[in-house]
Legacy VTK file of the C-alpha trace (Angstrom):
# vtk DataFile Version 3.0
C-alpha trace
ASCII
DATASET POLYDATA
POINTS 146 float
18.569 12.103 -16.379
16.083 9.906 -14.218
14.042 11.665 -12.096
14.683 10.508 -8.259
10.793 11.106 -7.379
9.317 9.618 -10.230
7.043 6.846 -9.464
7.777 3.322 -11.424
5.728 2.687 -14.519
1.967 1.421 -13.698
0.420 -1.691 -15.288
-2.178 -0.890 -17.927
-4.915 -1.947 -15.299
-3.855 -0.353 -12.754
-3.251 3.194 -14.377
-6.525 2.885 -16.023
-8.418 2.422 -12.556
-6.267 4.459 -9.970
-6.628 7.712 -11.905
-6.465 10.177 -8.931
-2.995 11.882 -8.759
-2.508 10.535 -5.071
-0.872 7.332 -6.730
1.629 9.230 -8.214
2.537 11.848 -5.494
5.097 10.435 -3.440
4.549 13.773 -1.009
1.647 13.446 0.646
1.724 11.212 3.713
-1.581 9.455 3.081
-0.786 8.852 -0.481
0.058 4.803 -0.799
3.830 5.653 -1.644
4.270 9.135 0.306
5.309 7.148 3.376
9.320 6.012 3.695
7.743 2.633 3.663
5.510 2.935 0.727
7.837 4.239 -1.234
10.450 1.673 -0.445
8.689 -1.236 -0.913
7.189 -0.036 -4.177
10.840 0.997 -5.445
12.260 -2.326 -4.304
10.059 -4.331 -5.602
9.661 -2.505 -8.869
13.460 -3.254 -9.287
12.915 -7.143 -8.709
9.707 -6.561 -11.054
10.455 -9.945 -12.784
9.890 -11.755 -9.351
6.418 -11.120 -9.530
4.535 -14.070 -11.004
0.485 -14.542 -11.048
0.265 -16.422 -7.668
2.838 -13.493 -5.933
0.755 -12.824 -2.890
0.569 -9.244 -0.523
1.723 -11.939 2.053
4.830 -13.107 0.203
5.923 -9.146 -0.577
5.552 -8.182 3.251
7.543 -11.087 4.377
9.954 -10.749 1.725
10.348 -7.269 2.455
10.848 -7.890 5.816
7.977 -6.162 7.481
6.436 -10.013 8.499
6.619 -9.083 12.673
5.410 -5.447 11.780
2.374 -6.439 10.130
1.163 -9.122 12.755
0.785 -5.979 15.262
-2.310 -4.846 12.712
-4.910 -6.460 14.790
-3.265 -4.681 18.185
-5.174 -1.394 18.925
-3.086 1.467 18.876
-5.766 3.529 20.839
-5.603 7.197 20.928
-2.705 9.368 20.647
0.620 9.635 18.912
1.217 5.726 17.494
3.918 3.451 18.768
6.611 2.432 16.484
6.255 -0.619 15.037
2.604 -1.069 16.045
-1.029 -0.982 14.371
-0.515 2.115 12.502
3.110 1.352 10.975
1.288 -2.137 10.145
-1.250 -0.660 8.465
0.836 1.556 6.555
3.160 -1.160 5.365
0.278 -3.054 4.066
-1.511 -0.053 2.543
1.651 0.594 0.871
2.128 -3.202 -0.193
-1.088 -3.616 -1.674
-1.091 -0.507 -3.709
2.445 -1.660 -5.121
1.365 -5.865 -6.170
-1.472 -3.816 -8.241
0.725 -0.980 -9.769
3.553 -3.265 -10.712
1.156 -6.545 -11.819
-2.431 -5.043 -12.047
-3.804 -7.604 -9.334
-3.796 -9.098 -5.951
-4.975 -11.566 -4.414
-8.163 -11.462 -2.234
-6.944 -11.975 1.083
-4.283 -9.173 0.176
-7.323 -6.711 -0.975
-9.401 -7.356 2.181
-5.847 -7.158 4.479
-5.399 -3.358 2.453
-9.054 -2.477 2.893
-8.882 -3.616 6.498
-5.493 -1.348 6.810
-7.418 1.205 5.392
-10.361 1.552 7.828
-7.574 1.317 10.172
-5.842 3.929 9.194
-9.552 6.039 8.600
-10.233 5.008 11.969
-7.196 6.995 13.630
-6.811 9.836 11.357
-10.429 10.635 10.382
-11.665 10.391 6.894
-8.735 12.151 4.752
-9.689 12.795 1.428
-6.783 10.336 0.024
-7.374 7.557 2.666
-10.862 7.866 1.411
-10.104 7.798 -2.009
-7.940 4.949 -1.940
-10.902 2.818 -0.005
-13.557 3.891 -2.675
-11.441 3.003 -5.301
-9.646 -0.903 -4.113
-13.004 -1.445 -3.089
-14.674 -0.727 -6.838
-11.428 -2.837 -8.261
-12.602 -6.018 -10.433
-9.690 -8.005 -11.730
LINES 1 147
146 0 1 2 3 4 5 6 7 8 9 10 11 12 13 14 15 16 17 18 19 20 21 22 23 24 25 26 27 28 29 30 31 32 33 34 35 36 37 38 39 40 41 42 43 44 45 46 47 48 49 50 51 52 53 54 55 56 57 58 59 60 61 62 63 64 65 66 67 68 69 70 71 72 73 74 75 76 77 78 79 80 81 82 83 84 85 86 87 88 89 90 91 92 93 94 95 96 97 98 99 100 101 102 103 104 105 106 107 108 109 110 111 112 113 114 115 116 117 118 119 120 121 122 123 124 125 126 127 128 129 130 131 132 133 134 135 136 137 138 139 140 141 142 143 144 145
């Protein structure tokens, strides 16, 4: 029986360096694949796995995925209060999501595609206050050597 919520299998490098359970809880809404669109993107790209080639870029799985016109809104302040669909915050979260799943199915990305996921990051820090995971997942891209 497979398990609906189970997370897909992690490249070496990436399970060696994202210990913290938050990569594999697909509950928590901070956690890179508790969102819808975390979890989607990581699940449909995990089933077109053999895609991904060395030069796959966090660019080419947004657009791919069809999140291209979401993702420009990331440099459009959201500004206080409940976000707008579609804007900064859904951005962000699509490319937080992205990011963590190029390096949990391939164990890299590319260096515009870390800098875009630590920019979504501080983004996302920047609206909903330092969670622990958000904070986790900053400390730990930003430690990441390939």
């Amino acid at each position: 029986m497979i398990d609906e919520n189970a997370l897909p299998a992690a490249a070496p490098t990436f399970a060696a360096h994202f210990t913290d359970p938050i990569y594999d809880d697909p509950a928590d809404e901070f956690a890179p694949f508790g969102t819808d669109e975390g979890w989607e993107i990581l699940h449909e790209w995990a089933e077109r796995r053999g895609e991904l080639h060395p030069k796959t870029t966090l660019e080419d799985l947004i657009v791919e995925s069809g999140f291209g016109d979401i993702v420009a809104e990331i440099d459009t302040d959201a500004g206080p209060g409940i976000p707008e669909p579609g804007g900064q915050i859904d951005a962000a979260t699509i490319v937080v999501g992205t990011g963590f799943t190029i390096l949990r199915l391939t164990g890299r990305i590319d260096k515009e595609g870390l800098e875009q996921t630590l920019k979504a990051l501080d983004i996302l820090i920047d609206h909903y206050g330092p969670s622990e995971a958000l904070v986790r997942q900053r400390a730990d891209l930003e430690s990441w050597r390939q």
